[in-house]
C-alpha positions as CSV (number, residue, x, y, z in Angstrom):
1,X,37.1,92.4,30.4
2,X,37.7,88.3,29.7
3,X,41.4,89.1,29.4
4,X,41.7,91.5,32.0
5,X,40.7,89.4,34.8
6,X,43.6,86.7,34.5
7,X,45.8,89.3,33.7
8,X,45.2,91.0,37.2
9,X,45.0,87.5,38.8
10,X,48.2,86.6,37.6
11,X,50.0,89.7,38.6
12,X,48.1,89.6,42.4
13,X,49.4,86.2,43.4
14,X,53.0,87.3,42.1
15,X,52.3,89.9,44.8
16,X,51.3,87.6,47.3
17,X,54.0,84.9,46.8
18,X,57.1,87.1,46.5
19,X,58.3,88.3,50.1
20,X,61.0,91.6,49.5
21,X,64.4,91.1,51.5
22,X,64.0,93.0,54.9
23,X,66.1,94.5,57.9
24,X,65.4,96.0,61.0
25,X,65.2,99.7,60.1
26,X,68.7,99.9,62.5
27,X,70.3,99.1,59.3
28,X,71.4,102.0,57.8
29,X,73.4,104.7,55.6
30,X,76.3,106.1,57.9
31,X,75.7,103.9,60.5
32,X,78.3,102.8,63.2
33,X,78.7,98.8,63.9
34,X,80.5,97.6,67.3
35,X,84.3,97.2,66.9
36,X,85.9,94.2,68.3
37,X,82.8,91.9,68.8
38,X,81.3,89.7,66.1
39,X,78.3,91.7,64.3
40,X,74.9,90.2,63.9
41,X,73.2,91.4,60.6
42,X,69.6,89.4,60.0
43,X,66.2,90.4,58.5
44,X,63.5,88.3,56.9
45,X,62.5,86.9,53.2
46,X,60.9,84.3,51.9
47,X,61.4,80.8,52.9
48,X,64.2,78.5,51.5
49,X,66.3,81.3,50.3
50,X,70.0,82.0,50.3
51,X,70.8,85.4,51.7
52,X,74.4,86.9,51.5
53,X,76.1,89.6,53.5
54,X,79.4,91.5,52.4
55,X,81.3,93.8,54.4
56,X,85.1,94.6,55.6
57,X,86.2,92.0,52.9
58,X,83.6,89.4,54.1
59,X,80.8,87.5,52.5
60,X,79.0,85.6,54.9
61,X,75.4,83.6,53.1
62,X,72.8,81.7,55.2
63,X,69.4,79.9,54.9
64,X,66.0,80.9,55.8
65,X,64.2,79.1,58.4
66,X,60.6,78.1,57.9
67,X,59.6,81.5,59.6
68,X,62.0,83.3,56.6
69,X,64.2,84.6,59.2
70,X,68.0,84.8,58.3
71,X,71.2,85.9,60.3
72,X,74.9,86.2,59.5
73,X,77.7,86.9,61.6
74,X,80.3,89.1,60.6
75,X,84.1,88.6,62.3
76,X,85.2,90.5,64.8
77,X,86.6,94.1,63.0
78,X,89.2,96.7,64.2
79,X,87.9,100.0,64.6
80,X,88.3,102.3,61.1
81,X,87.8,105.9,59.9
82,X,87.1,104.8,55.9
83,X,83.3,104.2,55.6
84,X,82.6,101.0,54.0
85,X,79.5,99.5,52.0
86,X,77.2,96.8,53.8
87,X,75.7,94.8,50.9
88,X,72.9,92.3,52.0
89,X,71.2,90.0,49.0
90,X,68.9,87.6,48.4
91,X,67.9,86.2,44.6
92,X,67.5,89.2,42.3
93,X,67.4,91.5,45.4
94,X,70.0,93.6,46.9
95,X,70.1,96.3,49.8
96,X,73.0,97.9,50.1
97,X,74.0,100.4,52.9
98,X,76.7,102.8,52.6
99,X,79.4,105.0,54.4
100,X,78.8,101.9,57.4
101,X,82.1,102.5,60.0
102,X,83.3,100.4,62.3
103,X,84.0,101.9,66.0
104,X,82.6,101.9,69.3
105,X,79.1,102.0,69.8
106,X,77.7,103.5,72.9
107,X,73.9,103.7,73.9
108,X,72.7,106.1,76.8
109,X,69.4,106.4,78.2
């Protein structure tokens, strides 16, 4: 039971003190980013940590604030028809999104 304890404490405050690279859940597979305008791509992780975006031949890296928030701007695009991948990565962590096009985006309500 001795060696159980600090065992389990050790693996709970690993746990507590590693935040997981995050996005908006509008970050997705097959997804459709805005042609012609810079594109915004942010999320959160822990703070004091590099985060890097590639996409369309791009590789864009930024900071975390204090709050762990991150964003990276991605050039303006020209529309395509060839989906791409959107990799986003932090330390040891990657998310990677795929078949992402780039073309008009409309929203209705």
């Amino acid at each position: 039971m001795r060696r159980i304890i600090p065992l389990l404490l050790v693996t709970l405050t690993s746990q507590v003190t590693s935040a997981a690279l995050k996005v908006p859940n509008i970050f997705s597979d097959h997804m459709v980013l805005q042609c012609d305008k810079p594109v915004r791509v942010w999320g959160w992780v822990d703070t004091d940590e590099k985060v890097t975006v590639q996409f369309g031949g791009q590789t864009k890296t930024a900071s975390t604030g204090t709050d762990g928030k991150w964003l990276v701007t991605l050039n303006a695009m020209p529309p395509n028809a060839t989906g791409q991948e959107l990799k986003i990565s932090s330390g040891q962590e990657t998310k990677s999104y795929q078949d992402v096009l780039i073309g008009e985006v409309w929203i209705c309500g």
